[in-house]
N, C-alpha and C positions, 0 to 999 in steps of 0.2 A: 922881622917877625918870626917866630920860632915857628908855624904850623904853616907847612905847607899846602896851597890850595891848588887844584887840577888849574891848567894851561894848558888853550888849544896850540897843538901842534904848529899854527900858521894862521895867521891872520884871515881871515874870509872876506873875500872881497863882492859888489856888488850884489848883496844881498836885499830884496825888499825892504823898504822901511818897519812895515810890520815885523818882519822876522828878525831885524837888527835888533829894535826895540826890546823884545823879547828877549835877546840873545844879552844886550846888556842888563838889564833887569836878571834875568839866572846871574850871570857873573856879580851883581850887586845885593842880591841876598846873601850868595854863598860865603862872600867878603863880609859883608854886616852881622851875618850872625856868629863867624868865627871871634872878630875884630870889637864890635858895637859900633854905634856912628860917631864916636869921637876918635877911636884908634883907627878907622879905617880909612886907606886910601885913594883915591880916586886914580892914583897910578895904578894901586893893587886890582882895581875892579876892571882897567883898562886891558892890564896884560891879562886877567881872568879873561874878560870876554873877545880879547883877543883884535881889538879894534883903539881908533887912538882917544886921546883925551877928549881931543875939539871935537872929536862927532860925539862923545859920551855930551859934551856940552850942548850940541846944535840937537841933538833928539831929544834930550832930555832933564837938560839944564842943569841948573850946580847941583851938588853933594846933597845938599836940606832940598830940591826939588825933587832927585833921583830917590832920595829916603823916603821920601812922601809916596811916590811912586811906588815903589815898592810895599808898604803898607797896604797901600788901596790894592793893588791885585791882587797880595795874599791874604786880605781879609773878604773880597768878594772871593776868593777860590774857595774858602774853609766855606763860607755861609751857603754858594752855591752847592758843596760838598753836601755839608749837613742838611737842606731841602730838598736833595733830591733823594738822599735816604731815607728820609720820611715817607710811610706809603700812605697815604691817606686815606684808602678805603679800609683800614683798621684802626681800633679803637686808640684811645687819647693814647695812653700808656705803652700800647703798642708800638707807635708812632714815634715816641719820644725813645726808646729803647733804639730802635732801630737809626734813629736822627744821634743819639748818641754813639752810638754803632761807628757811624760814617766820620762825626766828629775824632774820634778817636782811632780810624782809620787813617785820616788826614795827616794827625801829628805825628804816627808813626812815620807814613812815608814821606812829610815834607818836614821834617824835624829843622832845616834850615828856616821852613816858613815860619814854623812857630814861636822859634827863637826866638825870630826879628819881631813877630806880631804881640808876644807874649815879654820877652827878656830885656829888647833892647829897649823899644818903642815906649814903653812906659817910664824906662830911666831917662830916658831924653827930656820927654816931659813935653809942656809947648804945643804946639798944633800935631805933633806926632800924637799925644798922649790922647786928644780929644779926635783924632781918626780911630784910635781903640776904643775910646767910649762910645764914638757911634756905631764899630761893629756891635761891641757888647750890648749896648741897645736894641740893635734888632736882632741879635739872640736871645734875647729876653723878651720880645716881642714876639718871637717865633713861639718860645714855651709859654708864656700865657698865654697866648690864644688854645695850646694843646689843653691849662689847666682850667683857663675860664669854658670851654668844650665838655672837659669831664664835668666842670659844678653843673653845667645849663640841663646835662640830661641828669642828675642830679635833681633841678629842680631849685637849685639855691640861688639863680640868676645874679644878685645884685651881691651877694655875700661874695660868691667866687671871683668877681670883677674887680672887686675890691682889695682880696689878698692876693688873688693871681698875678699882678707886677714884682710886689716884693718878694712871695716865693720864688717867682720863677729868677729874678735876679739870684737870691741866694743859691738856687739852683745852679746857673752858670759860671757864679763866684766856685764850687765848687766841684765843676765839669773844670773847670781852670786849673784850680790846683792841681788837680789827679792827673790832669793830662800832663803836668809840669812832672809829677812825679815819677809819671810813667816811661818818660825820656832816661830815665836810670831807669828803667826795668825794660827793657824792649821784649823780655821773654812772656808778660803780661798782653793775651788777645786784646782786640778791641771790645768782644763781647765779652770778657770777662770782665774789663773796666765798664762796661753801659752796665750789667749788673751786679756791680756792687754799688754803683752810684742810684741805682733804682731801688736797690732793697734800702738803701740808706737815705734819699730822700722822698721816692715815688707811695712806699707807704705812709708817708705823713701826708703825702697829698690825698691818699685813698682815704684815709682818715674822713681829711674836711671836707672832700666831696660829699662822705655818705652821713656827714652832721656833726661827727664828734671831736669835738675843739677841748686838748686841754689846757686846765688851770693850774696855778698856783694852788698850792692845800692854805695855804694862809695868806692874806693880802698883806703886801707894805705898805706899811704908814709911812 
């Protein structure tokens, strides 16, 4: 393999299970997102984390269980991320600002997690690909509840419940990209990406909150 990956100094021995666990999982991103989960090796993630194969097996079971594994913690890291930058005693738009703030905070400094959350995980496909659909689920669960919020004081109740799933999906489809893209830009804040992603889709929301939906100038037949 051409790219070099950090190796601990020396093996660590009789370490808590919890904190092994841990410790393979870091050496199992850092490998998957360099590599992907077909190039990578379960030798490579061994001497990363510095421990042998048959415990990587007896903690955390084969290659497609450790991949899995890795998944679920860095898709509850990001989602735990983005809910607690949310402040909830400010208004919808506020909230989501701020929730995008912390999302894009996230994939600066774990740019390995996202790889794998974002790059590998959906090329895999297979139960990897539907552990990313149900993060992406309840990230869109999380922004419509913020849009069906704005419709209700609004006063639009049933209207907002209605588009507030599929905006807010197109919402995170394109919190997705930007944050893809901004892995080539690292010199791009995080609050400079929540606001351009807010001027670009939170006014269309401010729109249909306050009634005005547009149309087509001419219908297709």
């Amino acid at each position: 393999m051409s790219e070099e990956v950090p190796r601990p100094a020396e093996r660590a021995k009789r370490l808590p299970r919890a904190v092994r666990e841990r410790q393979i999982l870091d050496a199992a991103v850092s490998v998957f997102s360099r590599y992907g989960y077909h190039s990578a090796s379960m030798d490579e993630i061994s001497e990363v984390a510095g421990v042998s194969k048959p415990m990587i097996y007896t903690y955390l079971g084969s290659k497609e269980d450790l991949f899995g594994a890795c998944i679920r913690r860095e898709a509850t890291r990001l989602l735990e991320a983005v809910q607690d930058g949310i402040k909830p005693d400010l208004p919808p738009d506020m909230q989501l600002w701020h929730g995008l703030r912390a999302f894009y905070r996230f994939v600066a400094e774990y740019r390995e997690s996202w790889t794998v959350l974002h790059r590998q995980a959906m090329t895999v496909g297979g139960a990897f690909a539907a552990e990313i659909t149900d993060m992406r689920t309840r990230a869109i669960e999380l922004v419509a509840a913020l849009v069906v919020s704005a419709g209700t004081r609004k006063g639009l109740g049933e209207q907002a419940e209605f588009s507030g799933a599929g905006l807010s999906a197109a919402l995170v489809g394109a919190a997705e990209s930007l944050a893809d893209w901004a892995l080539d830009h690292p010199d791009v804040s995080d609050g400079v990406l929540a606001s351009w992603l807010m001027n670009l889709v939170w006014l269309g929301f401010n729109d249909l909150v306050e009634g005005e939906i547009w149309k087509p100038s001419e219908s297709d037949d």
